[in-house]
N, C-alpha and C positions, 0 to 999 in steps of 0.2 A: 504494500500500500504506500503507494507513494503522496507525500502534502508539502506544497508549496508553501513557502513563509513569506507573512508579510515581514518588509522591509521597515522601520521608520528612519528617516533621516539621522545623521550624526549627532550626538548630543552636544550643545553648547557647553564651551567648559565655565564649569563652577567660579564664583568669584574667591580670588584668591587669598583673600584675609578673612578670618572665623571671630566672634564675637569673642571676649574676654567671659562676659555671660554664662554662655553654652560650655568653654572652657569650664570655667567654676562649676558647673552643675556633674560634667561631663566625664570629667579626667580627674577631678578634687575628690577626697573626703577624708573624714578623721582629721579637718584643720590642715592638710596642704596647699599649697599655692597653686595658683590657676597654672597651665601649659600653656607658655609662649605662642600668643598668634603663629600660624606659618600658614605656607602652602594650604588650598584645599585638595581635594582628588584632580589628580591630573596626570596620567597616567603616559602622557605625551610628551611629559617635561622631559627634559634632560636628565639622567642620572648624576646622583650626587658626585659631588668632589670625594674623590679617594682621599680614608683617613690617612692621619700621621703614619700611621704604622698598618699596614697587612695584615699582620699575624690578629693586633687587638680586635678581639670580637666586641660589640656591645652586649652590654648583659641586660636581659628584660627580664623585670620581676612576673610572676605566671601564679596561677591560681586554680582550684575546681570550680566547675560552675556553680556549685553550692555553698560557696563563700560569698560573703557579704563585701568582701576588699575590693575595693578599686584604685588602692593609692599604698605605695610605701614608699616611705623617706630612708636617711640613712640615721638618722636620727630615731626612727621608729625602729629600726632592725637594732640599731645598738643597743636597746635595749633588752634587747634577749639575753645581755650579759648579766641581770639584774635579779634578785631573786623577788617572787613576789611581786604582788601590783598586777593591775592589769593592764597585759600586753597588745600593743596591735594588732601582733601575732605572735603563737605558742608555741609555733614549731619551724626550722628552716629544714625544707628537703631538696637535696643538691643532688647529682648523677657526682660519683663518687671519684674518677679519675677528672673532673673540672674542678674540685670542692677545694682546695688548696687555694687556685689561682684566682679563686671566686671569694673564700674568705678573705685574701688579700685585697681582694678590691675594695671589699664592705669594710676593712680595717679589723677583722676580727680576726680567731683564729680558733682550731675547732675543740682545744681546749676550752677555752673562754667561754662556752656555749653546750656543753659537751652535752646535756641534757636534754637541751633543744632541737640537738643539729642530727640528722637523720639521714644517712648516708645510701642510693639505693644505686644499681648496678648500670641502668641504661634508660634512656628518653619512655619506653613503654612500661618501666616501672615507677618512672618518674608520677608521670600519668596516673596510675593505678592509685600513686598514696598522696597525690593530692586530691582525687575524686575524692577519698577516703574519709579525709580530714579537714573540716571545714573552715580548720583555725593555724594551715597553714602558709606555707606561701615558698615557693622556689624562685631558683633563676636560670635563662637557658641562654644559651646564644641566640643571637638575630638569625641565622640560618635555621632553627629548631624550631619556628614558632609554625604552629598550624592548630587545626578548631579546636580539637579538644585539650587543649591549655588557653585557659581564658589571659589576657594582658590584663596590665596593672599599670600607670603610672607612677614612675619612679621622680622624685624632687618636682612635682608638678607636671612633668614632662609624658605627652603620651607621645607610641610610637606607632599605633593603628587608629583609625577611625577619623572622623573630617577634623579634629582640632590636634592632630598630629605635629610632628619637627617637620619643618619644612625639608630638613637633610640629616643622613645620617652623622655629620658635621655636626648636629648641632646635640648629639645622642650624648648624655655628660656622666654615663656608667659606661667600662670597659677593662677588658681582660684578656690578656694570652692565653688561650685554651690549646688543648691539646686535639689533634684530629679526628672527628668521630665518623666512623666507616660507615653509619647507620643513616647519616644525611644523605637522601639523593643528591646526587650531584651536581641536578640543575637548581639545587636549593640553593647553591652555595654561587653559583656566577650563572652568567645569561636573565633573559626575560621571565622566569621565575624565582631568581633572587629578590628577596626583597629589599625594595626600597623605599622609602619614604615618598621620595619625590616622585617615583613614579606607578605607587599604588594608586588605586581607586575604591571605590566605596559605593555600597548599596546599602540604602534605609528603608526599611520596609515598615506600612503598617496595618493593621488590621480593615476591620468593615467600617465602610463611612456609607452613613444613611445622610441624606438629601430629604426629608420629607420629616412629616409628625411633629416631633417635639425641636430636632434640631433644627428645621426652618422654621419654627414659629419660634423658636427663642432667636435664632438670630435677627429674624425681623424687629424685635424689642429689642435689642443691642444698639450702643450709640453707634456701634461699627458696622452694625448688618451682618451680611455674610461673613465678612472680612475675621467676624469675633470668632470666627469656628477656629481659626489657624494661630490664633492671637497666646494661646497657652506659655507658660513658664514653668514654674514651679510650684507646687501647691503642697501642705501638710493635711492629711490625713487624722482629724482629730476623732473620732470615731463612729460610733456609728445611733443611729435613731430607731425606734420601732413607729411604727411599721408600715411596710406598703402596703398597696391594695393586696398581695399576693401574703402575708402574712408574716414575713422575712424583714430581718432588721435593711436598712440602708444605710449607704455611707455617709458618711460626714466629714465634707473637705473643707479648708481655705483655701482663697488664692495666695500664694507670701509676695513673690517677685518674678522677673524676666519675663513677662508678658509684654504684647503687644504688635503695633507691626515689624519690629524687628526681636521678637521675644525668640526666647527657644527653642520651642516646638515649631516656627516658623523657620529660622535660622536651619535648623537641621537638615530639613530635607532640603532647602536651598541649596546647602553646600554640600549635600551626597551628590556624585558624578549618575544616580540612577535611583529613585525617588518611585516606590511603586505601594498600592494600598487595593483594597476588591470594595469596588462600589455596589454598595447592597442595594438600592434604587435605581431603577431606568431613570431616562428622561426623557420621553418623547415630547413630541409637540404637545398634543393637549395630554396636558398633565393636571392636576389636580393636588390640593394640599388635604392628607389626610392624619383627622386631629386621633385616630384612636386606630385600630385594629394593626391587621400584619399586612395591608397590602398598601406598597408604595410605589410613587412615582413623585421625581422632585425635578425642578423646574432646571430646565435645561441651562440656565443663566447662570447657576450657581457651579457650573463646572467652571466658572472663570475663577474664582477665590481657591480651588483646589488646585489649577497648574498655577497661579500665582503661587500657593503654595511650595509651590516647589516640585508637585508629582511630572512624573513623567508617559507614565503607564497605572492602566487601571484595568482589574480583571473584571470581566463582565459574567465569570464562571460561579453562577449560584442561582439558588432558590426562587430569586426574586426579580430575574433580568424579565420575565414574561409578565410583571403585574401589570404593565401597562399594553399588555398584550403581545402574542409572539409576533406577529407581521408587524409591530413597530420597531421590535428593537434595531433593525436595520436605525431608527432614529436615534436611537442612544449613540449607536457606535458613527453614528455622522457628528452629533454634539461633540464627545468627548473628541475626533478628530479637529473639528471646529477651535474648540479649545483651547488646542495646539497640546494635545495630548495624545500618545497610543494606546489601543486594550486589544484584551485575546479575551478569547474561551467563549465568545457567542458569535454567529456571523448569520447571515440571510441564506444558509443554508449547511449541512452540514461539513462539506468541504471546507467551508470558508470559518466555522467553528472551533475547530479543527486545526487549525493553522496556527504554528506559534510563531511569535511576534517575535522581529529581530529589530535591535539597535546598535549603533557603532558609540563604544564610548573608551575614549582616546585611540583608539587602534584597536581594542577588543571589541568583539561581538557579540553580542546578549543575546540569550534566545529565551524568551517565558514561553510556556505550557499550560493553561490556565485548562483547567476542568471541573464539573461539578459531578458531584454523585445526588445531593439533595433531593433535587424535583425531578426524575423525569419526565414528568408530564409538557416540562418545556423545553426538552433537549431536540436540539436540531435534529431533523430528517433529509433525508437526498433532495427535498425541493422545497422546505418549509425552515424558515429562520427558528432559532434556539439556540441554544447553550451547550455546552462540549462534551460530550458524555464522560462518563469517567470507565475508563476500561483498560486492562492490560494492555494488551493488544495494541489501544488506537493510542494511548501515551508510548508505547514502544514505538510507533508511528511516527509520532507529532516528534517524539524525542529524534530522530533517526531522520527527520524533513529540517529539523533545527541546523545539526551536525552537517546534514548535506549542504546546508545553505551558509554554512562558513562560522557556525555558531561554535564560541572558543569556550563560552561557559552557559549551561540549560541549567534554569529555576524553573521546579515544578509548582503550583499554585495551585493547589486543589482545596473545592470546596466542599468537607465532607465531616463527616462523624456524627453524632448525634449534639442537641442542642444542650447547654448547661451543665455541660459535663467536662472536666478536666482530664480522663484516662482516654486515651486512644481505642477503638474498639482492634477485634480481629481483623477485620479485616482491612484498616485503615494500614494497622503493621503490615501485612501482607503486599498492598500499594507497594508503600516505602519502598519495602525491601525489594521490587520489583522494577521502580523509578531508579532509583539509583546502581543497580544494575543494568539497566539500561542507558544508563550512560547521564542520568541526572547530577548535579553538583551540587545541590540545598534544594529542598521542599519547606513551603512558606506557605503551612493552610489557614485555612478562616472556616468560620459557621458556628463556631461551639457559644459564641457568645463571651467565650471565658477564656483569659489566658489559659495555656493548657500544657502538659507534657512535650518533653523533647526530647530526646534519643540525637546517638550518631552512628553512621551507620558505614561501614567501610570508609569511613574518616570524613563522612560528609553526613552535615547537621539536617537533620530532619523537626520540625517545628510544628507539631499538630494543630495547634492555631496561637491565632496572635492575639483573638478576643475582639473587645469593641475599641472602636479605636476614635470614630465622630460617630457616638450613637448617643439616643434619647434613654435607656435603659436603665433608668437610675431605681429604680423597684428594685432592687436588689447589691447587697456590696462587691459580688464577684462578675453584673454586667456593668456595672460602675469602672472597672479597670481594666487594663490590657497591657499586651507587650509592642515595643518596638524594636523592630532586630537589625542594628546594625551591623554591616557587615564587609573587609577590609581583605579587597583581592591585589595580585598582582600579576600582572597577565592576566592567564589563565586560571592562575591560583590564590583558589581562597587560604588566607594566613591566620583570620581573628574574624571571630561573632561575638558578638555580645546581647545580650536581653534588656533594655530599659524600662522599666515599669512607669504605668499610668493612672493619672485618675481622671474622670470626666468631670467636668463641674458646667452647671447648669445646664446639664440633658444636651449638651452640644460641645462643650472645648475640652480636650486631652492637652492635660500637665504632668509635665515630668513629678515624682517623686524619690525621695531616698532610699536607693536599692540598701543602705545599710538598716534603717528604722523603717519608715513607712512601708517601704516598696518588700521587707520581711515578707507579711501574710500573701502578697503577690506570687513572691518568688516558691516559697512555700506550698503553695496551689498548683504550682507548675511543678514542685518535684513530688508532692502527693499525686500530681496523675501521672508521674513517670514511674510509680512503686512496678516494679518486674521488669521492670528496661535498665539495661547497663546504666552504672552508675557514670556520671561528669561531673 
C-alpha cells in the first residue's frame, strides 16, 4: 500500500533570543539562576567553535524521570560531603571507570562522599539505578545523552531544550574521560553529535477545544482569544468540593509570566516544530455550544493558535465529524488558511491517510496522526473522515513518510479510553508495533488526563498528554496536562522532558512546579505506568 505525503513548506527559523522568564520557570529550581539567553532551535546554524581541548568532554548532570530535579549547582553536590540536613540530592551515581575524572571536576573525591557515591559498571546500569532512585542524580558525557536519562541544568545553565547555551563554548562543566566502546560512533562526531547550536526542538501539547467554555471565556477576557495562549505560571492551592459530577476541583492562582509574551506563549514560539490535536472542527457554519460533547469552534480562532506559535494540528479524533463528515474538508482549509498544517483527517481516505511532512532546518518531519475513538467518522474510499487506527495502515503511513525523505516519524494517535491514566492492551500492542515500524516518539491524546509513559526500544512513547486549552475544570485530573518537550539533533532525539499544567479559567494552560505542585501531576503519570518498565 503505497501513501503519498503531504509536503508543508520549510519552517521559519525560530527567533533567536529566549525570555529570561521561561528561562527561570524552565531550566531553575531549588533557588538556581536563570540559563543564559542563547540561540533558539536552529538546526542550520553552524557548528560550535571547537573547545580548548579535544579530549574535555562536558559533563551533564542526568536524572530518572521520577525525580522531581531539574537543576544542580556545584554548590548543591558539595554538599553531599555533609552529614545530615536535607540534601538536594542523596545519592551520586557515576559509571565507574569516569568517577575519578568526574569527582575531580565537582572538587570532591570518593572518599569524601563514600556513603553517597555509588559506583555502577556501564551507561545501561547507569540507567537502571537512576530509574530506581528518585533522590539521585549522575553525570555522563555530552556524547551519552539520549531519552531515557532525563537532563538537569547545571549553575543555571541548560544544555537541551529552547533556552539552551547557544554553544558548547559556553558549557562551564568539563572533564577528560576515558573512551567508552559502548557510544555509537556517530554519537561522538558527524550530524548526530550533539550540539547545541545545531539541535532543534519539538513542543508538543495536548487537546485544544475551540468551542463551550473556552470561547465563551475568552470572549469575557480583556484579551479575547489572544487570553487562551496568554499562561505563565500558576500555584496550585488546592482543591474545592464539588462539581456537578460529585468530585472535588482544582484550585489555582495565577503568580507571574503571563501575557503576550508570557510562557506558555514564548514556548512554542521558540520550539523549531510546535504541534497540539485540535479537539473541535471548524467549519463554516459553526455554532457556539454552551453545554454537551458536540463541538465546533469558529474558524477565526485558528489565528491566536498559529500566532501561538503551533505549526501542525492533528485532526485525528473523536470529534473532527461534529460539524459533520463532508465539512471537515472545511476544517483542514481553515487550519491551512491559518498558515498552519494537520494530518489524520482528509476528504477521503487516501488523503486521511497521509502523513504530513515538514523541513525544519534540513531535517524532515513526518507526523502520523490516527484515531481509534469514533469510527463512525473514519474516512472511506470516497467519503471524508479521520484516519483509522490500524496496524497495517500506520505501517503504511509510516513506510509513505520514510519514502518521502522523512529523517524522523511522530506517531499521534488518538486512542484509549477517556479519564483514565493506565494504557489499555491494546494501546501497548500499537506502541510496540509503531515503533517497530520505524516510529521515533508517539505523542497521544483522548484520555483527558495526563497519563502513562513507557520507552520502548529507546524511543518515548506518551499515552496522552491530557487537556491542554480545554473547558474541563469538573474535575482536578481534566484540570491538568503535560507538555513534552522534546530536543533532537539531526535525526536524533537526545532529551524529552514532561512539563506539567494547570488550566485556569476553563481556557488558559500555566506552567506549574514539577518539584511541589506539578508532584500529584507527575505522580498520575507514573501511577498509570505501574507494569511498564520503570524511567
Amino acid at each position: 500500500m503505497h501513501l503519498p505525503a503531504v509536503t508543508q513548506a520549510p519552517l521559519p527559523r525560530r527567533r533567536s533570543l529566549f525570555t529570561l522568564a521561561l528561562a527561570l520557570l524552565l531550566a531553575a529550581a531549588c533557588g538556581t539562576s536563570a540559563a543564559p539567553s542563547g540561540a533558539s532551535g536552529d538546526p542550520s546554524a553552524s557548528a560550535s567553535p571547537s573547545p580548548t581541548s579535544d579530549t574535555r568532554s562536558p559533563l551533564i548532570p542526568v536524572a530518572g524521570y521520577r525525580s522531581t530535579l531539574t537543576a544542580l549547582t556545584s554548590v548543591g553536590v558539595a554538599r553531599l560531603t555533609e552529614v545530615g540536613g536535607k540534601l538536594p540530592i542523596t545519592k551520586l551515581i557515576l559509571i565507574a571507570p569516569e568517577s575519578s575524572a568526574i569527582l575531580a571536576a565537582l572538587g570532591l573525591s570518593a572518599t569524601s562522599i563514600t556513603s553517597r557515591l555509588t559506583l555502577v559498571a556501564d551507561r545501561t546500569a547507569l540507567k537502571a539505578a537512576l530509574a530506581a532512585d528518585e533522590k539521585a542524580a549522575g553525570f555522563v558525557r555530552l556524547a551519552a545523552l539520549e531519552p531515557a536519562l532525563r537532563t538537569l541544568t547545571w549553575e543555571g545553565a541548560a544544555i537541551v531544550g529552547v533556552q539552551r547555551v547557544a554553544s558548547l563554548a559556553d558549557w562551564p562543566l568539563r572533564a577528560e574521560l576515558p573512551l567508552d566502546a559502548s557510544i555509537p560512533a556517530d554519537w561522538l562526531s558527524g550530524p548526530l553529535a550533539y550540539d547545541p547550536a545545531t539541535a532543534w526542538t519539538l513542543a508538543a501539547g495536548g487537546d485544544i477545544l475551540l468551542d463551550r467554555g473556552v470561547s465563551a471565556n475568552a470572549k469575557r477576557s480583556k484579551r479575547g482569544a489572544d487570553s487562551l495562549f496568554d499562561g505563565g505560571f500558576a500555584d496550585i492551592t488546592g482543591t474545592t468540593c464539588c462539581s456537578q459530577f460529585g468530585v472535588p476541583r482544582v484550585a489555582a492562582r495565577y503568580v507571574s509570566g503571563g501575557g503576550i509574551n508570557g510562557l506558555m506563549r514564548s514556548l512554542f514560539q521558540q520550539a523549531d516544530l510546535s504541534i497540539a490535536n485540535l479537539e473541535s472542527p471548524t467549519p463554516k457554519k459553526w455554532r457556539q455550544h454552551n453545554s454537551g460533547t458536540t463541538f465546533t469552534g469558529n474558524p477565526a480562532l485558528l489565528r491566536v493558535v498559529k500566532e501561538a506559535g503551533f505549526d501542525f494540528l492533528s485532526l485525528a479524533n473523536n470529534h473532527i465529524g461534529d460539524g459533520g463528515v463532508y465539512r471537515i474538508p472545511e476544517t483542514i482549509a481553515a487550519v491551512k488558511a491559518a498558515g498552519m498544517g494537520s494530518g489524520g483527517a482528509g476528504a477521503n481516505l487516501a488523503e486521511a491517510q497521509r502523513p504530513w511532512l515538514t523541513d525544519v532546518g534540513g531535517i524532515t518531519v513526518g507526523i502520523v496522526a490516527v484515531d481509534q475513538v469514533n469510527p463512525s467518522t473514519h474516512a472511506r474510499e470516497n467519503r471524508p473522515g479521520s484516519a483509522p487506527i490500524g496496524v497495517l495502515e500506520m505501517r503504511a503511513s509510516i513506510a509513505a513518510a520514510r519514502a518521502a525523505g522523512a529523517d524522523v516519524v511522530i506517531v499521534f494517535p488518538h486512542w484509549g479510553l477517556e479519564f483514565q491514566a493506565q494504557p489499555t492492551a491494546s494501546q501497548r500492542r500499537f506502541a510496540k508495533r509503531a515503533i517497530e515500524a520505524g516510529a521515533d516518539m508517539i505523542l497521544g491524546s483522548h484520555s483527558h488526563w495526563a497519563s502513562a509513559m513507557e520507552i520502548i526500544n529507546d524511543k518515548p512513547v506518551f499515552y496522552s498528554m491530557g487537556n491542554f486549552v480545554f473547558d474541563q475544570n469538573w474535575s482536578v485530573e481534566t484540570s491538568e496536562g503535560l507538555i513534552i518537550e522534546s530536543t533532537f539533533v539531526g535525526s536524533r532525539l537526545v532529551s524529552t522532558r514532561m512539563l506539567p499544567t494547570v488550566i485556569l479559567n476553563q481556557s488558559q494552560p500555566n506552567f506549574v512546579d514539577v518539584a511541589t505542585d506539578g508532584v500529584p501531576i507527575m505522580n498520575r503519570v507514573w501511577k498509570g505506568s505501574k507494569g511498564l518498565p520503570r524511567w
